[in-house]
N, C-alpha and C positions, 0 to 999 in steps of 0.2 A: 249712339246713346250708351250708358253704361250701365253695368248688368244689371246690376242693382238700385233700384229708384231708391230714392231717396226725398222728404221732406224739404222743403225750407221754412218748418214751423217754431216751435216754441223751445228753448233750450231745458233742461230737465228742472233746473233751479229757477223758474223765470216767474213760476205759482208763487214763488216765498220773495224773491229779488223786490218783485213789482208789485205787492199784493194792493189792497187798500191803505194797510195802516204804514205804508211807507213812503205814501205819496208825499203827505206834507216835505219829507224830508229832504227827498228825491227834487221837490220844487223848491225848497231854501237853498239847498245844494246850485240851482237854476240861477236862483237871484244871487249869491253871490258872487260866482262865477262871471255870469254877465258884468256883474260891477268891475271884475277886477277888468274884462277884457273893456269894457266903457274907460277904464283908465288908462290903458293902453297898455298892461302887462302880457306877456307872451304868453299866448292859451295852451303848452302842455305843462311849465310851472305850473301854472296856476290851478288848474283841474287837479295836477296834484297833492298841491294846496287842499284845496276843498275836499277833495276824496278822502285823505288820509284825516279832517278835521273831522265829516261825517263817517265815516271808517266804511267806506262805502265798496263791494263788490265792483270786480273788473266792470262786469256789463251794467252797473248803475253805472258807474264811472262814462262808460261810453254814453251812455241812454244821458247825462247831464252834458257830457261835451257835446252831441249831438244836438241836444234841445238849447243851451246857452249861445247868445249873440251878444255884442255891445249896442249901445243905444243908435250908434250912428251907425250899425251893420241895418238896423233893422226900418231906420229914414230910407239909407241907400236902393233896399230891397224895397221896400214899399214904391220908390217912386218908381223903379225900373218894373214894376210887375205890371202885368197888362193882362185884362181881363177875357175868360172864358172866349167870349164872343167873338173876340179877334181873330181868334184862330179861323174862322170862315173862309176859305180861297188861301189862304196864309203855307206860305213853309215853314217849316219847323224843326229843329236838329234837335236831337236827342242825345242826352248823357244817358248810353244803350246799359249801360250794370246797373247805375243808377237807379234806374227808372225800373228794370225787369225784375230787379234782386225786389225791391219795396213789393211789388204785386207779385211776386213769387210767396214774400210772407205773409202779405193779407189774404191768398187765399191757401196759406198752409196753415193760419190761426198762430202766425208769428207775431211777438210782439210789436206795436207800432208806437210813434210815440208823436205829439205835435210840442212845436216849440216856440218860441215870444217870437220868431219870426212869421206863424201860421203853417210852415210846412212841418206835412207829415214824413216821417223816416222811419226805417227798420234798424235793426242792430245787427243783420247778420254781417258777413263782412267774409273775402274770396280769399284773401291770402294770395293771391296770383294766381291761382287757378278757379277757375270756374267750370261746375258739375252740373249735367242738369238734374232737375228734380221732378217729381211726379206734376209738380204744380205750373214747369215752363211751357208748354203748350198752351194750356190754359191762360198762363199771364200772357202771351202773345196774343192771343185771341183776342184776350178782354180789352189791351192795348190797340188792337187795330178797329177793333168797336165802338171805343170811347173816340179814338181819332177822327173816324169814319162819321161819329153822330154829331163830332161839331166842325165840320165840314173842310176837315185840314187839305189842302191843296197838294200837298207833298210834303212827306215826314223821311229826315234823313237818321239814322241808326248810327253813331257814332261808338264803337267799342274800341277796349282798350289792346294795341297790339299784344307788348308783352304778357297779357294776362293768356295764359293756356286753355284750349278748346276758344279762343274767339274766330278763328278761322269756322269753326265747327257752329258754331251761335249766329255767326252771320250767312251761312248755307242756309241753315234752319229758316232765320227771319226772312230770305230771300224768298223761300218756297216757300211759307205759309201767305208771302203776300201777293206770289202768282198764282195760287191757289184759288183765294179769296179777292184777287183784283185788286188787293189795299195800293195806294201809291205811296210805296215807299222803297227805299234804297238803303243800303248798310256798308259801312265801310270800316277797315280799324283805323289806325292811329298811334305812334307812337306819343302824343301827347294831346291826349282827348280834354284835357282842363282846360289847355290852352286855346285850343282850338275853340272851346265852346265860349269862352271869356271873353274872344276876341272877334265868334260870328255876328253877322248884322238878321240871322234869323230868330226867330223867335225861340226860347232854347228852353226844355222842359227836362229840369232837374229840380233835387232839392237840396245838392249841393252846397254848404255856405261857401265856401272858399269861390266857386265859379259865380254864384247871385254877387257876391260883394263886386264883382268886376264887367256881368253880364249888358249886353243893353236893354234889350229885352228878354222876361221868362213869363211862363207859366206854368200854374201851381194846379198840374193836372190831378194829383192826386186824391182831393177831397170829392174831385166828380166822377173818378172812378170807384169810392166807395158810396157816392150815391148809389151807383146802378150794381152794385152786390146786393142779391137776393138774402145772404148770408150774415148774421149779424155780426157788425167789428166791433172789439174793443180798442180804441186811441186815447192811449195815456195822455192826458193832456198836464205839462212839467210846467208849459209857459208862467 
């Protein structure tokens, strides 16, 4: 662990970035973004098209690349998704930063945002390292809770090799799940996109790059802020 905890919550500008009267913008920035990638223009152009038209900060910047899809990402994603219930008896592989980093910031009162495709995301982002914070215990927990209450048969931990401390992150998820009896397994990966793109289990990200390719997913994240005691806010940009 490192000496010093550390948050995964809210960035110091994120009160004035995100506030109310930014929204509308934040969401036009949305719609014409999606337009462009609906036309089949390459999505870092383009974002910075939009950004530089709304004169938009890095992390709006992100929070609109993050929340825009094209029309046909969001057919493709819809048909591939498969509901809650499935997961009963079911395996499941997990995008492991993905999925921890998101509930690391909903329960550090990190920004969250939903987007035209219905998945909720975070803005923080590892740089290839990854730290824990006061809040990864805790998202592990709530992770193996939510799994456990819709009756997942076995949940695979898929983390990224190169990224630093995942050796360390997969230790952790090991023992808290012999701990607590969860079935589950963790392993890296030098190319976890692919892998998840390419599995026939049921694959819990919210990823766009992996949904646009995935067979199956599920969009665990709105039912783990069902069961927060804690109130969230989720920008909704869609």
């Amino acid at each position: 662990m490192p000496h010093r905890q550390q948050h995964r919550g809210k960035h110091p500008e994120d009160n004035k970035l995100f506030a109310d009267d930014c929204l509308p913008v934040l969401r036009e920035a949305v719609a014409d973004l999606s337009l462009f990638l609906s036309k089949g223009y390459p999505p870092d152009p383009s974002l910075a098209l939009v950004g530089d038209h709304f004169q938009l900060d890095i992390r709006q910047r992100r929070a609109v690349g993050r929340a825009a899809c094209s029309d046909e990402a969001i057919e493709r994603r819809k048909a591939h998704r498969v509901p809650v219930e499935t997961l009963k008896g079911s395996r499941v592989i997990i995008d492991g930063y993905n999925f921890l980093i998101m509930i690391e910031s909903l329960l550090g009162g990190g920004i969250l945002i939903r987007g035209r495709d219905g998945c909720v995301r975070d803005l923080a982002s590892i740089h290839g390292s990854y730290r824990y914070v006061e809040e990864t215990v805790p998202a592990i927990d709530l992770a193996g809770r939510v799994l456990r209450l819709f009756g997942v048969g076995h949940a695979e931990w898929l983390l990224d090799a190169p990224v630093s401390n995942s050796g360390r992150l997969k230790s952790l998820l090991l023992d808290q799940a012999a701990e607590r009896g969860w079935a589950w397994d963790a392993r890296l990966s030098r190319n976890v996109d692919a892998v998840l793109a390419q599995s026939r289990e049921i694959v819990v990200t919210s990823d766009g790059w992996i949904l646009d390719r995935a067979q199956r997913w599920v969009n665990l994240a709105d039912h783990l802020v069902e069961r927060l005691k804690q109130p969230v806010r989720i920008l909704n940009l869609a």
